[in-house]
N, C-alpha and C positions, 0 to 999 in steps of 0.2 A: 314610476320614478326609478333612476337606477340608483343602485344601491350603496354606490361609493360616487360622492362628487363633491368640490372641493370644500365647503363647508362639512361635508360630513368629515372628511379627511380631516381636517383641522379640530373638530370635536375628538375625535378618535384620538388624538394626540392629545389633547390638554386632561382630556380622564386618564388616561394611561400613565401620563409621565410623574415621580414623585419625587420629593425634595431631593433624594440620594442620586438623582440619574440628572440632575444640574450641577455645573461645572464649579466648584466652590468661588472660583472670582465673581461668579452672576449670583450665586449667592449673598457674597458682601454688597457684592453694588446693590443689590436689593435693601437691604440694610440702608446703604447710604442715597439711594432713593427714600426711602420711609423715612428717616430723618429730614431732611430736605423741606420733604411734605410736612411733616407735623410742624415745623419752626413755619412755613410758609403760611399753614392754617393759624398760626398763632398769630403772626402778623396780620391777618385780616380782624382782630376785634377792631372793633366801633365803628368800620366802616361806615357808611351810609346805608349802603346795599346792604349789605350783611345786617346790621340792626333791624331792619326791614323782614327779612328771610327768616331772622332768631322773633319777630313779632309774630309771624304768620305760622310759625313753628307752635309758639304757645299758646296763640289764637287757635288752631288746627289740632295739633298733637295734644300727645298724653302727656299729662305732668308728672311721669317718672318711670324710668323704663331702668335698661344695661345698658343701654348707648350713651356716651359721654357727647356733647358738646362743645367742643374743647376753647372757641372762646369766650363763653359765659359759664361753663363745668358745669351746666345742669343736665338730669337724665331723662332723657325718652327714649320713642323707641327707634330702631334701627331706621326705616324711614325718613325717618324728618331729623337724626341724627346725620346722617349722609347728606342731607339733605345742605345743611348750615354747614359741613366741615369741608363741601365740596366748593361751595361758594366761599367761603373763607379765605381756602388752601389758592386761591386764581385770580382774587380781586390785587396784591398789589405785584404782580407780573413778575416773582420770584421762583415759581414752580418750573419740574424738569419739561423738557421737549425730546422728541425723537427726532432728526432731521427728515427718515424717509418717508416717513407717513404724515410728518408734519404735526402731530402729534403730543398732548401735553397727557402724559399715561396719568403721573401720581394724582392730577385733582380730579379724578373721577374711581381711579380704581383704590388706594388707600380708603378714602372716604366710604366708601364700599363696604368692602371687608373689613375693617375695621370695626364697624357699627354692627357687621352681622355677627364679628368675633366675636366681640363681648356679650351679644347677644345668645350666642352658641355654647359659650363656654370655652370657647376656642384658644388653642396653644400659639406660642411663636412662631413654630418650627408649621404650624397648619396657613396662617394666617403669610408666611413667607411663601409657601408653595403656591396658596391660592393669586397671589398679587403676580407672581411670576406667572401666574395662565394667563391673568388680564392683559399683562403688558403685552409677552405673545401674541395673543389672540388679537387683541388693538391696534399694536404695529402692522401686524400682515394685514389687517381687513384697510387701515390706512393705507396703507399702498397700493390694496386692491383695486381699492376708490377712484386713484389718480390724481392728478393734479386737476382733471378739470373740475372736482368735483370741490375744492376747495376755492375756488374763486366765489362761489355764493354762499357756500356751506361752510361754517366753522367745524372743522372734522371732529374738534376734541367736544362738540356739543351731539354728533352724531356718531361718530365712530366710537366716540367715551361711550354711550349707551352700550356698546354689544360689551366693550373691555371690561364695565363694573358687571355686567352679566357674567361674562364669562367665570370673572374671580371669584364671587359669590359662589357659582353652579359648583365650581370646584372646592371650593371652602366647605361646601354643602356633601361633599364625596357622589355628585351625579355622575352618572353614564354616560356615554356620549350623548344618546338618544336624550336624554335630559339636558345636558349641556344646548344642544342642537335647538330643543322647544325654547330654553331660556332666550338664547340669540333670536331667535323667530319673532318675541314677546318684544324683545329689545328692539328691533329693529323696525319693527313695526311703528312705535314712537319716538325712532331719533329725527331732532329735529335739530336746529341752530343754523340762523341768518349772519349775515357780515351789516345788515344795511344800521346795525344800531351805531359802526361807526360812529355816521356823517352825523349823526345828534349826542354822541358822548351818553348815550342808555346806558343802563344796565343790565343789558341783556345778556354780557359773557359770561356772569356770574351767575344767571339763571340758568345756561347753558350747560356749565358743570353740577349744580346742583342737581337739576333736574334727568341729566346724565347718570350721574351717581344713584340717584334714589329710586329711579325707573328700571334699572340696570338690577338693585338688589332685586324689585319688585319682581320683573319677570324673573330670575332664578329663586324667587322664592313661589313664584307660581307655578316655573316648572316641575319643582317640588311635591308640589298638591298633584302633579296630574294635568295643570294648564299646557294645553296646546301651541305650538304657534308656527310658522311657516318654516317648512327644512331650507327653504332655498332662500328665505329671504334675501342673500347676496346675490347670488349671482342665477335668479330665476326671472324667465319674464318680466314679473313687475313687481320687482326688488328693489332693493336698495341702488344699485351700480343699473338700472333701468330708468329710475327716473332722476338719479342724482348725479350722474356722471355719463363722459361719453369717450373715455380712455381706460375702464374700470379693466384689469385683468388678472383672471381668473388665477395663474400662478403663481402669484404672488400668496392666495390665500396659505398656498401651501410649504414656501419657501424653503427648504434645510429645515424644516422640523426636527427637532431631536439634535440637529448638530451644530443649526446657526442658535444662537441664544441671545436674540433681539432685545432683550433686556438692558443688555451689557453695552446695547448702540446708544444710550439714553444719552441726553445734554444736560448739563446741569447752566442755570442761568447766572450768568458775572453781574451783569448789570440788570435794574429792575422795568425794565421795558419790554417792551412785543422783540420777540426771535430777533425778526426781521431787521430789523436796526443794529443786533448785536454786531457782525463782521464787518458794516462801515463805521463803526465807533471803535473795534479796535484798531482798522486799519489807519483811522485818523488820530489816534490817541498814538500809536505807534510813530505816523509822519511826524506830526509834534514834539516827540522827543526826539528823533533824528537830527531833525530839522534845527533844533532848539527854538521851535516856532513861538512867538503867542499870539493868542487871539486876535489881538489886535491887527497883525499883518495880513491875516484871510482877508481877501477879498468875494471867494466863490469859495465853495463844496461841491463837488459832482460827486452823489454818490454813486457807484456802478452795480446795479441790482438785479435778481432775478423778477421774472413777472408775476410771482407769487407776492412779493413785497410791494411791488405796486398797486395788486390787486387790495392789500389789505390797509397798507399806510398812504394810499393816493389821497383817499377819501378825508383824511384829519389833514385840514388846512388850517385852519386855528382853532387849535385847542382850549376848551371853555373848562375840562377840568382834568385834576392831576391823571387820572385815568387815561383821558385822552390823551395827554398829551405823552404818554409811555407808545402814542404809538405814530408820535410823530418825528420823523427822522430829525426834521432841524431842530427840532428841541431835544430832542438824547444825543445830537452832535454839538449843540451848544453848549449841553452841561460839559460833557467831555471836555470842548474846549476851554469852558471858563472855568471849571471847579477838576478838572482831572479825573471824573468819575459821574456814571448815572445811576447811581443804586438809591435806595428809599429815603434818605436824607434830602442827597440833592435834588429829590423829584419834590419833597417835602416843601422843601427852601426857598428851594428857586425853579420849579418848572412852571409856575405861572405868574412867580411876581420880579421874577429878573429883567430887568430893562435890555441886557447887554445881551443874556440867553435866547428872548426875543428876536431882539436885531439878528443874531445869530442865523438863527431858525431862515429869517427872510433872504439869507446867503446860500442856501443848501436846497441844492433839485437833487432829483434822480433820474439815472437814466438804463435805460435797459440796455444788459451787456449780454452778447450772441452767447460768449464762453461763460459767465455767470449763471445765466437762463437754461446752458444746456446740462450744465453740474446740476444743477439743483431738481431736487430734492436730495440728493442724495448728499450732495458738498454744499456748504453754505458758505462760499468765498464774499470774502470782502476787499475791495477795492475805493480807493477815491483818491480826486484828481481834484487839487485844491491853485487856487491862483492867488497868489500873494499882490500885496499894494506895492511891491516896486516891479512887479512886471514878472516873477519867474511862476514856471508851472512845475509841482510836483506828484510825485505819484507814492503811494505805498499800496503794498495789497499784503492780504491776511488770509493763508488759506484752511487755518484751522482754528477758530474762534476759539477763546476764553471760556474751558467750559465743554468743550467737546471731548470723545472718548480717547482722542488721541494729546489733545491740550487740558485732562480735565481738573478740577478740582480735589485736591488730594483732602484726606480726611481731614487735618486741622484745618486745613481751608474749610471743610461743612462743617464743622464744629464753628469755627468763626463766623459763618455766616451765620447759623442756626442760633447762637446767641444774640447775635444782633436783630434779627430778627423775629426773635423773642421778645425783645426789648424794645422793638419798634413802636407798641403801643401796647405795652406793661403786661402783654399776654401771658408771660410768666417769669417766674422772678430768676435770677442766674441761676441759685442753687437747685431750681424745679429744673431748669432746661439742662444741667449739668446732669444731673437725675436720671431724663430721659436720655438723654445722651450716651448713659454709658448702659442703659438697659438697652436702647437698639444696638449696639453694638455686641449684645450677649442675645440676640433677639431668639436664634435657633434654642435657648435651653429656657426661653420664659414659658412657665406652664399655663399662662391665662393673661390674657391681653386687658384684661381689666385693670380699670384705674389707673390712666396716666397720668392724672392731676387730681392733687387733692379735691377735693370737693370746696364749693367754695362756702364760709363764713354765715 
């Protein structure tokens, strides 16, 4: 085997580089990633799924560890704490995205580290640096993978495995050669299908859990001395061997040290799948142009890349809220009728709206040559609506709500982060106010422990 090849180069870089050699803005956005995340994980108590996962937790797990729970606040241990905060942090589709990799970093790589911090004993300022190798390390291997590899494969359920590895290995202070075994371990077990779609499963959420907690698991086995494949990417019969057939190798390596792929993240406006986002604003835009109401649509063309088809074709009618965050006519119905698709109106009206419905049954997609060739990289939105007295019009959106050039400024995550606190009682203003201003001080916290009181 030779002794430098892109995987190794990528390990050599995430053991080397330390919180002082990242550029202070990837620093805060780090910050304001990890916030994001915890109001997100907060938002998932009671789910369905999650109650489920928090059952199997205390059925399985130890009954009291350093790892917090964050929405039930009970302790176990790192494992099956990752486990519930990764599933939490993705069930109502408010977590960050990367566009190029496609990529959702925070519900696999906070959940992570996190659980291994407290576990560790671990500082702000350690727990910052390790999340920034995840995302790194996750972004590039996402890209590595290709587009074709995301038509069956949910990337952030397999390429999450290497990203919680990675963070961990580093949080852990490994070597490359260590980092390398972890990824090997990781990659070995990433797995994540699309087909739970077409039945409204809950398989996304086990996707990041199991992402998250396999990901500590191999960097804490490479720790021990556990072995695992150096090439797992881009070897023989590796990952980009049998999961992909556009996988390339440069991307593993891209501007290391000088791109700081972190800093590319998406934060989410509305609470649905990506994919929906750039034709909801480009229709919420025509709208007010227009001074349209709903009532006058007669048609929706959304104009999409084939990524979006590949994931939102499959939900034709949506049986529940979940679903339906990943169906275009129903996040362009709410749009139209309520002016917004975030957790309320998914709440309210994405299954029991008569008019949201109707909606829905107005709205195709269609693949666009210029949309299809941007993408992954640009997530343009475009659509072409046809009014009831006969005119056609058009708007298009080429930088979404939310992206690093349109994105949410802090009181904007502060405002989301409470509302999403609030979403289902996960914690009360003054707790989230709390965290709030602690992640914002995150680089001088000397111990990651205890973000919520313990409960009663």
């Amino acid at each position: 085997m030779p002794s430098s090849y892109p995987t190794r180069e990528l390990c050599e870089f995430l053991a080397r580089f330390t919180l002082s050699d990242v550029p202070p803005h990837v620093v805060e956005r780090t910050k304001d990633l990890f916030l994001d995340w915890i109001a997100s994980a907060l938002a998932g108590k009671d789910a369905p799924a999650i109650r489920r996962l928090q059952e199997f937790a205390v059925a399985m797990g130890p009954q009291q560890g350093q790892s917090e729970v964050l929405v039930d606040r009970r302790r176990t241990s790192p494992w099956f704490a990752a486990l519930v905060n990764a599933a939490a942090s993705h069930v109502v589709e408010q977590d960050d995205v990367h566009n190029g990799s496609v990529l959702h970093p925070a519900a696999v790589v906070f959940p992570a580290v996190l659980a291994a911090a407290q576990a560790e004993g671990k500082s702000g300022a350690q727990l910052l640096t390790a999340a920034i190798a995840g995302y790194e390390a996750g972004i590039r291997i996402g890209e590595f993978m290709g587009r074709s590899h995301y038509r069956v494969f949910h990337t952030t359920g397999t390429v999450g495995t290497l990203a919680a590895a990675a963070a961990v290995a580093k949080l852990y202070g490994l070597d490359a050669e260590g980092i390398n075994q972890a990824l090997g371990s990781a990659g070995t077990q990433a797995a994540g299908l699309w087909e739970f779609l077409r039945d409204a499963a809950d398989s996304k959420q086990l996707h990041t859990a199991k992402a998250a907690a396999d990901g500590l698991m191999s960097a804490h086995l490479a720790r021990a001395g556990f072995t695992g494949a150096r090439r797992i990417l881009e070897g023989a019969q590796g990952m980009a061997a049998g999961m992909s057939s556009d996988a390339d190798p440069a991307r593993l390596t891209d501007g290391l040290g000088t791109r700081w792929a972190t800093a590319e993240t998406s934060f989410k406006f509305f609470a649905s799948c990506r994919h929906t986002h750039p034709a909801a604003d480009a229709l919420k835009a025509l709208m007010q142009r227009e001074r349209l109401d709903p009532e006058q649509i007669a048609s929706v063309t959304a104009h999409v890349h084939q990524g979006a088809i590949d994931v939102l074709g499959p939900v034709v009618d949506p049986v529940t809220i979940h679903q339906a965050k990943f169906s275009m006519g129903t996040v362009l119905g709410l749009v139209a009728w309520h002016g917004h698709a975030g957790l309320g109106e998914f709440e309210q009206h994405g299954l029991r709206d008569a008019r949201v419905a109707a909606f829905r049954d107005k709205v195709t997609m269609a693949l666009d040559a210029e949309i299809n060739a941007a993408y992954p990289r640009q997530w343009i939105g475009r659509v072409t609506v046809a009014t009831t007295d006969g005119r056609t019009l058009e708007a298009r959106v080429d930088v979404p709500k939310g992206d690093p050039d349109n994105t949410l400024s802090r009181p904007e995550l502060e405002a989301k982060a409470l509302q999403l606190a609030a979403f289902r009682q996960g914690a009360s203003e003054a707790e989230m106010r709390t965290i709030i201003a602690r992640v914002w001080a995150l680089e001088h916290t000397d111990s990651m422990a205890d973000w919520l009181p313990a409960a009663a």
